[in-house]
C-alpha positions in Angstrom: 19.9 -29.3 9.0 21.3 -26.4 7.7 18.0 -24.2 5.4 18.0 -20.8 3.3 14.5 -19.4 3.5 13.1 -18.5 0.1 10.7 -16.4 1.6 10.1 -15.0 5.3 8.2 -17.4 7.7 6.7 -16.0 10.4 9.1 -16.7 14.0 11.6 -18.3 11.5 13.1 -15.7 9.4 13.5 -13.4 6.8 14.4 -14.4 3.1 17.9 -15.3 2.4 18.4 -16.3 5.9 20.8 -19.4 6.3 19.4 -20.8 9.2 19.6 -24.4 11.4 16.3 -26.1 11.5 15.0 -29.9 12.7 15.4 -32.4 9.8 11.7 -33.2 10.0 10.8 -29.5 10.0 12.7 -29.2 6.9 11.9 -32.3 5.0 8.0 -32.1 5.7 7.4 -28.5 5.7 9.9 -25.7 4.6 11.5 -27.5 1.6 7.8 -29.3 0.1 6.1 -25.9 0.2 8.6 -24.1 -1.5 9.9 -21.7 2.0 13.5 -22.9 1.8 16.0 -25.4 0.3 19.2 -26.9 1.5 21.9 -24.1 2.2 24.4 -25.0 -0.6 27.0 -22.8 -2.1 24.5 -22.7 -5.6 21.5 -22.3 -3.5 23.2 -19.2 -1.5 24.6 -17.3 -4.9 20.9 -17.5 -6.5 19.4 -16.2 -3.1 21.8 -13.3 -3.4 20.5 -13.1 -7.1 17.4 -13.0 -5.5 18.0 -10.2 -3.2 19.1 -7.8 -5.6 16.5 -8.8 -7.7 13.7 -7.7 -4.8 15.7 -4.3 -4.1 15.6 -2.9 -7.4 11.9 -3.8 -7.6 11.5 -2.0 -4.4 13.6 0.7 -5.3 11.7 1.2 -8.7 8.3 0.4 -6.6 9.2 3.8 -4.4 10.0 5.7 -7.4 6.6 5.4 -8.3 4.7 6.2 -5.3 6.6 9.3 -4.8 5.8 10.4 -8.2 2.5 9.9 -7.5 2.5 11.6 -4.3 4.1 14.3 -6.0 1.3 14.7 -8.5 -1.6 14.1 -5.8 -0.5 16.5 -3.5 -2.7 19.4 -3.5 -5.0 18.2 -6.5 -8.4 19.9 -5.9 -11.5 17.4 -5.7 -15.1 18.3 -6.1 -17.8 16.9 -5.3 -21.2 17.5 -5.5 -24.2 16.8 -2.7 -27.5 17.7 -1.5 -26.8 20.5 1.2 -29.5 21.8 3.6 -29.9 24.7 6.0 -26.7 26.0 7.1 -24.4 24.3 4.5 -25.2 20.5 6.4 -25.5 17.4 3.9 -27.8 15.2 4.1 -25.5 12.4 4.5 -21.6 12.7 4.3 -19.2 12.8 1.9 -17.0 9.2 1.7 -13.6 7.6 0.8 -15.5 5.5 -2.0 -16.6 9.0 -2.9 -13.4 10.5 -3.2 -11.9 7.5 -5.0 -14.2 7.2 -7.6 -13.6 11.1 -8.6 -9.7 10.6 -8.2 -10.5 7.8 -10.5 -12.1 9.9 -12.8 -9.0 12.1 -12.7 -6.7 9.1 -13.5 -4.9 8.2 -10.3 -5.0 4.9 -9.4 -5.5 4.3 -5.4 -7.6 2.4 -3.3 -10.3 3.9 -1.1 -8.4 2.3 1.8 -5.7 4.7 1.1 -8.3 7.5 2.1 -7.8 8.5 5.1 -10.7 10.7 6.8 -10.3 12.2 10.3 -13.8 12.6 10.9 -17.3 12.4 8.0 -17.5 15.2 5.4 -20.6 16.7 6.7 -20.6 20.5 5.3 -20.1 21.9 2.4 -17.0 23.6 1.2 -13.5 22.8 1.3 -11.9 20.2 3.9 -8.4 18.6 3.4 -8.2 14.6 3.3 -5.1 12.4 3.7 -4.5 9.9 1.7 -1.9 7.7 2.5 0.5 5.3 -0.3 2.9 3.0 0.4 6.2 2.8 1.9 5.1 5.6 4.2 4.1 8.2 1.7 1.3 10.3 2.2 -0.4 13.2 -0.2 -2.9 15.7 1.0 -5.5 16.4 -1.2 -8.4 19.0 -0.9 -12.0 18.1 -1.3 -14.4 21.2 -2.4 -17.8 19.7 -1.4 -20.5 22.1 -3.9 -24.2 22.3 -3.6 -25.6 19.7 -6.2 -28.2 21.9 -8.4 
C-alpha cells in the first residue's frame, strides 16, 4: 500500500515521502496515529502545501537566530562573586548564572545554549560560547567582579 508520511518516522522516512508500506502497517499504525495517509493526487498537492509551508517557517525561524546572534555577539556580562586570595572564587561562575543576567538584558536563551569549556573560577574577564540553533553560535564575554 502506497503511504505519504505526514511527518518523519524514524527508519521509515522523511515528511512528504511517498512510500510502499504493508497494508497492516498502514491501517493499524501510520494512518490511526496521524504519520501518513493514502498517497492520492489530493493528499500529495496538500503535502506539497505542506512543505512550503515548513520552509518558510524555517527560513523566517533562521532569520531570527541570526539576528540574535548578531546582537549577542560580543555583549559584555558581569557578574559579581565572592573572590579570595589571588582573584579565586569561592565557587564558580555557572551557565544558570549567565542566563539569568542575559535575561536580565532581554535575550531570551536557554542555559543549555551556554556552553562553558571549563568552570569560571577567577575573576576577571573569560569568553563563553553560546550556541543557538541551526548551527549559530555567539561569543559573549563574562567580566566576573569582586562582589563588595
Amino acid at each position: 500500500m502506497k503511504v505519504i508520511l505526514l511527518r518523519d518516522v524514524n527508519k521509515l522516512g522523511k515528511m512528504g515521502d511517498v512510500k510502499e508500506v504493508a497494508l497492516g502497517y498502514a491501517r493499524n499504525f501510520l494512518i490511526p496515529r496521524g504519520l501518513a495517509k493514502l498517497a492520492t493526487p489530493e493528499a500529495a498537492t496538500q503535502i506539497e502545501e505542506m512543505k512550503k509551508v515548513e520552509e518558510r517557517k524555517a527560513e523566517l525561524e533562521l532569520k531570527k537566530f541570526q539576528e540574535l546572534a548578531e546582537k549577542l555577539e560580543g555583549v559584555e556580562v558581569v557578574i559579581k562573586a565572592k573572590v579570595g586570595e589571588g582573584g579565586k572564587l569561592y565557587g564558580s561562575v555557572t551557565e544558570e548564572q549567565i542566563d539569568q543576567k542575559l535575561k536580565e538584558m532581554g535575550f531570551e536563551i536557554k542555559k543549555e545554549q551556554i556552553k562553558l569549556e571549563k568552570p569560571i573560577k577567577d575573576a576577571g574577564g573569560h569568553e563563553v560560547v553560546v550556541q543557538l540553533n541551526h548551527g549559530l553560535e555567539a561569543r559573549i564575554y563574562v567580566m566576573v567582579v569582586e562582589e563588595k
